[in-house]
VEXTORLO-906696 format. One record per residue (C-alpha): residue in three letters; x, z, y. Coordinates in steps of 0.02 Angstrom, whole numbers, plus 50000, padded with zeros to 5 digits. Layout:
ALAXZY
...
//
This chain:
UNK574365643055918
UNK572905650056003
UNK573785668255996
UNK575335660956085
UNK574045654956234
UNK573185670956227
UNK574775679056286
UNK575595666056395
UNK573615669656507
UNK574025689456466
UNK575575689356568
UNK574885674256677
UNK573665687556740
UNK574795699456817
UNK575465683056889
UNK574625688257067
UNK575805702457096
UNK577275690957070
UNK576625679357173
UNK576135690757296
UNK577995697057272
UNK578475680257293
UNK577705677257456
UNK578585693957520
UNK580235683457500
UNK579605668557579
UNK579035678557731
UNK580895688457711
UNK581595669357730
UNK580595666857869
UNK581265681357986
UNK583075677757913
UNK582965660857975
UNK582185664558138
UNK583595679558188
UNK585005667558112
UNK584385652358225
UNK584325662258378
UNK586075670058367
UNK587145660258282
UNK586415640558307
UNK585505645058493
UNK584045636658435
UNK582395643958482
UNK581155645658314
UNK580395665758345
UNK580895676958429
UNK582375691058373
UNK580875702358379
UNK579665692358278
UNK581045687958163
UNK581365707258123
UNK579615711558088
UNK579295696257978
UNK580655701057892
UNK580465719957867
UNK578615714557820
UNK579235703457686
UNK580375716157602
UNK578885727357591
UNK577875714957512
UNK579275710257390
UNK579435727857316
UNK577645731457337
UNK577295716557235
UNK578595717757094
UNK578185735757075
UNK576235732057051
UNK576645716256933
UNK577645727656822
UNK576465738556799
UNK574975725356775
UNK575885719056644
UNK576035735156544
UNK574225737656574
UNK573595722056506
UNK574565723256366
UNK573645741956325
UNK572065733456358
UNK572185717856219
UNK570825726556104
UNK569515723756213
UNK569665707156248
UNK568895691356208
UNK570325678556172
UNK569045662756118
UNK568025666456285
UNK569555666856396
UNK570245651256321
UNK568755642756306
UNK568295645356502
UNK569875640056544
UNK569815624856453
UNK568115622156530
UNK568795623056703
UNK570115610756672
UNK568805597456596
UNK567655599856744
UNK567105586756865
UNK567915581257020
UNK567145587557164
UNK567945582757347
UNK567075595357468
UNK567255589657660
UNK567005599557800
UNK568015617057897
UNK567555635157955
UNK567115648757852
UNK565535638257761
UNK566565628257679
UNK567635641357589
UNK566205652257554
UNK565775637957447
UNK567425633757370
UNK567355652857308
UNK566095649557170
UNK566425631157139
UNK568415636657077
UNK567305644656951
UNK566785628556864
UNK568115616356913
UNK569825616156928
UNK569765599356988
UNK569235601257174
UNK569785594757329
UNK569525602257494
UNK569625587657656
UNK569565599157814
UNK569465595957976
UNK570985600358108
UNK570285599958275
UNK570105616658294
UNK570905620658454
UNK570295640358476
UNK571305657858453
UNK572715656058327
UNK572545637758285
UNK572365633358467
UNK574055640858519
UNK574825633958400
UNK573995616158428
UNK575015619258598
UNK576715618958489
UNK576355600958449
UNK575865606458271
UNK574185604458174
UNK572975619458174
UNK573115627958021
UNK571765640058037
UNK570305632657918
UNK571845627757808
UNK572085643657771
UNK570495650057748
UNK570165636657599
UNK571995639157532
UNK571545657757482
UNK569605654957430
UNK570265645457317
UNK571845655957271
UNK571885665057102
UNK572305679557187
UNK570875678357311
UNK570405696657347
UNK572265700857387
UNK572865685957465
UNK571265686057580
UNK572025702757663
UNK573735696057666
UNK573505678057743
UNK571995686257869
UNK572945700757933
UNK573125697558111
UNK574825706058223
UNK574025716858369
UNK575895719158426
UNK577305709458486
UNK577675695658624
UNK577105678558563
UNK576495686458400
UNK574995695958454
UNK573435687858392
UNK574255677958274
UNK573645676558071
UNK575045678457928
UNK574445664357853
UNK574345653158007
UNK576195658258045
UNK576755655257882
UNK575835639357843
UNK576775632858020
UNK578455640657975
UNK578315628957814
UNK577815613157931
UNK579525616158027
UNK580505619357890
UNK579755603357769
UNK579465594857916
UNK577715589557840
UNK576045598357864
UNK575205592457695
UNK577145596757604
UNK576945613657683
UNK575205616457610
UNK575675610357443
UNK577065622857442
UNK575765639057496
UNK574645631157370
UNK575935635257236
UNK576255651857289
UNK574345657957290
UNK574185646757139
UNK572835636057215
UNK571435629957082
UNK571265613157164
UNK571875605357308
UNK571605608757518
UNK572105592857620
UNK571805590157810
UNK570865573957836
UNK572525566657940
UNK574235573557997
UNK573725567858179
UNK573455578458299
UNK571935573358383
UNK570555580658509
UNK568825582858481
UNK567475574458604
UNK565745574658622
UNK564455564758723
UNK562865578458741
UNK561115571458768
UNK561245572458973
UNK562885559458952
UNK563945571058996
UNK565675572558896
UNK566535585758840
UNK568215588558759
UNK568945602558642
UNK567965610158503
UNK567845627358584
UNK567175619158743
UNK566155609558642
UNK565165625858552
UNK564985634758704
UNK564285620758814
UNK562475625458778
UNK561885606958778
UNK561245595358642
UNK562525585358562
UNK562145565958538
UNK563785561258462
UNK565485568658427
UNK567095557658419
UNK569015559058405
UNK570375555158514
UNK571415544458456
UNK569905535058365
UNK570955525658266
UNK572125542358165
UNK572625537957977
UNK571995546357854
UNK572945557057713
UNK573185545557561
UNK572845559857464
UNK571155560657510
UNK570465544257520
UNK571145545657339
UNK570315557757283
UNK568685551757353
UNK568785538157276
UNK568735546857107
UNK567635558257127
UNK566235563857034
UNK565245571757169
UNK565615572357350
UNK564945589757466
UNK564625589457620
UNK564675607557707
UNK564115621257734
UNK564915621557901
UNK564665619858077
UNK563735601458085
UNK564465594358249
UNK566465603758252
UNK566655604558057
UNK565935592957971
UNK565645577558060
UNK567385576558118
UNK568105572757932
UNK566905557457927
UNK567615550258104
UNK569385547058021
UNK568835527757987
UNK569625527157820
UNK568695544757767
UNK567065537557817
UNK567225521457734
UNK567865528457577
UNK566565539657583
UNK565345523957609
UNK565905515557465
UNK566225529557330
UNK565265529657159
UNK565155548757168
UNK563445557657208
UNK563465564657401
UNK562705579257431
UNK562485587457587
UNK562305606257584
UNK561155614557744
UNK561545627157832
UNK560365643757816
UNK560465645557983
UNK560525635558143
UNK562015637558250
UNK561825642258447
UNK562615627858550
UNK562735617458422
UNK561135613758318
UNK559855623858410
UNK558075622558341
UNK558935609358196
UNK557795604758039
UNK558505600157886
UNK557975579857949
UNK559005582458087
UNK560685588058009
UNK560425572057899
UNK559985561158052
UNK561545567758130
UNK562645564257972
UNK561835546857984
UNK562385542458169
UNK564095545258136
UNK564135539657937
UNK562655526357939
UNK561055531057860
UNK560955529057644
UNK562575538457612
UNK561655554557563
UNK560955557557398
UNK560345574357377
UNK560125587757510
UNK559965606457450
UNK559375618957574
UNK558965637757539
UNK557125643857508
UNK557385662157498
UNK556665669957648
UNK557815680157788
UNK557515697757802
UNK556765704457949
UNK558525714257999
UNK559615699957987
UNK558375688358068
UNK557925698658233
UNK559955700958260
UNK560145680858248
UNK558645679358339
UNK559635688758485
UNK560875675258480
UNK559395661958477
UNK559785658758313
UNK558555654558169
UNK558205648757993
UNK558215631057960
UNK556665624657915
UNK556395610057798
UNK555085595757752
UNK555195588557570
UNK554215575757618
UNK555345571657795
UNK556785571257687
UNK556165559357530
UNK555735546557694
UNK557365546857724
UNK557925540057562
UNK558665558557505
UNK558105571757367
UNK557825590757416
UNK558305602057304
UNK557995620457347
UNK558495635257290
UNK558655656357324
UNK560495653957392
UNK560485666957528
UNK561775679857497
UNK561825700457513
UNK563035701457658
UNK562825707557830
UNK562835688857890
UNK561375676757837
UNK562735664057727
UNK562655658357553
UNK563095666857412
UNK564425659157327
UNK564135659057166
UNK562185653057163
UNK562615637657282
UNK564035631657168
UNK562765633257014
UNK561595621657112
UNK562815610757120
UNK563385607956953
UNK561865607456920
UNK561435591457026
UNK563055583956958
UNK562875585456781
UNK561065579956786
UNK561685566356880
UNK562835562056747
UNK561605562456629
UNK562195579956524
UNK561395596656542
UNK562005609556654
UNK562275626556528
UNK562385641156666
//
């Protein structure tokens, strides 16, 4: 028995080429559809331009991919003496028992993250935000369609076939009328919405292309606008107008106050083990998820331990001169204060490089008080979680081992890293 499973996850590995091979087709589909709708049904979906490069695009990929899968196959196979069969099987199985962990927030933070939790859990949920209303995602806001950029971003970090998929869904057309400046992934993602004629239907079918460990849901289908009230009293509306105001925020809110949530979610809040809140922008990515009123009173009421992740740094515009108190005092004006558990924040010092080119941008490290936060009814838990990149952001794989950490202490078993 365990032989047969060793080589149903042999040939499952080279899985990412068919897949990828897969998603050439899709694309292929795409195009046809477009260039049949425009000259045969008069019916304006892309251009006959767009649908000709999708479609060339997708025929490449198709070959590329069944080409590459063929041969990963025959590789793996040659390869079977050095493997471990009881330590792939055994991870695996791991994964699958793992706790369920809803993350909440939107941005790059928040997939940075889901990068090393799909590591220890197969069972996670991703609730993001979709009031983005910049670049890609804002055009397309203007089609009367849901922003599907921080979708996407969470859909491949936690895509088996990350590294490849992350080129693929990020590569962004420089040419072409109505098509320049556009991601794959964000035209795909809103191809699917037209065609299902569901946003969460079209994620769920992406998901099952990149083979998705876990699940990425927007916190509601409706399309709403971001607001804030800053510290002056003026308002302003639109999260890109929001960032770049320059002024303290107060308070954010949505318009329509009142949007649904997806049942999905509230679901699998409800059952969760542990609930994560960020990294992320504070004001534009988090915070918005807990203004859905069914979001933030299932989040309220959950048995699961909340923990709210810090950002390394503080974001210009946004949370200028923030401590780690006043992310958690801004969590608690829009959430109600108590509804934190544990708050982790990074103690490994910035280098002097990265920090004088954030400094430029009047950026800087947050700082944090132990003693400001146990006031405040939380724990602190700190770590070295500052990663090797270019950019002053966690490194994946030490913040998710934090938190399973904190959740299996929590649950009363010990954490084997």
């Amino acid at each position: 028995m365990r032989r047969s499973l060793w080589w149903f996850w042999v040939f499952a590995r080279a899985q990412k080429w068919f897949l990828f091979m897969g998603l050439g087709l899709l694309v292929l589909v795409v195009g046809l559809i477009g260039i049949i709708n425009h000259y045969f049904f008069d019916l304006t979906f892309i251009s006959p331009g767009q649908g000709i490069i999708l479609s060339l695009a997708g025929t490449g990929m198709a070959l590329w991919g069944f080409i590459k899968g063929s041969r990963g196959v025959i590789d793996i196979v040659s390869s079977l003496t050095s493997v471990n069969i009881q330590d792939f099987l055994r991870n695996d199985l791991q994964k699958k028992r793992g706790p369920r962990i809803v993350v909440i927030g939107g941005g790059t933070g928040l997939s940075v993250l889901l990068k090393g939790l799909k590591n220890y859990s197969s069972n996670i949920t991703a609730v993001v935000a979709v009031t983005d209303d910049g670049g890609s995602s804002g055009r397309i806001r203007e089609m009367g369609m849901l922003p599907p950029g921080d979708i996407r971003r969470c859909l491949v970090a936690l895509a088996q076939t990350e590294n490849l998929m992350d080129r693929v869904f990020e590569h962004r057309f420089t040419e072409g009328e109505g098509i320049r400046g556009h991601s794959l992934g964000n035209l795909l993602i809103t191809a699917l919405t037209d065609i299902t004629g569901d946003f969460v239907s079209a994620i769920t079918e992406v998901s099952k292309v990149l083979a998705v460990q876990g699940r990425v849901l927007p916190a509601t289908v409706e399309l709403t606008v971001l607001g804030a009230t800053m510290m002056d009293g003026t308002v302003v509306m639109g999260q890109t107008s929001i960032a770049g105001a320059g002024k303290p925020i107060k308070e954010v809110f949505l318009d329509p106050p009142d949007c649904p949530a997806v049942p999905d979610a509230l679901k699998a809040i409800r059952e969760a083990d542990a609930v994560v809140f960020g990294p992320g922008s504070l004001f534009t990515s988090i915070i918005p998820n807990l203004l859905v009123p069914e979001i933030g009173e299932a989040l309220r009421s959950t048995g699961a331990v909340r923990i709210f992740v810090v950002n390394i740094m503080t974001q210009p515009g946004e949370t200028t001169n923030f401590t780690a108190s006043d992310h958690l005092d801004a969590v608690a004006r829009h959430l109600g204060p108590g509804h934190i558990d544990y708050v982790v924040v990074n103690d490994a010092p910035v280098d002097k490089e990265r920090a004088s080119r954030y400094r430029l941008e009047d950026a800087e490290p947050v700082r944090f008080d132990p003693r400001e936060l146990s006031e405040r009814g939380v724990k602190c838990v700190r770590d070295s979680l500052l990663g090797k990149e270019d950019v002053a952001w966690h490194d994946s794989e030490a913040l998710a081992r934090t938190l399973m950490r904190i959740i299996y202490e929590r649950k009363g078993l010990n954490w084997l890293e």
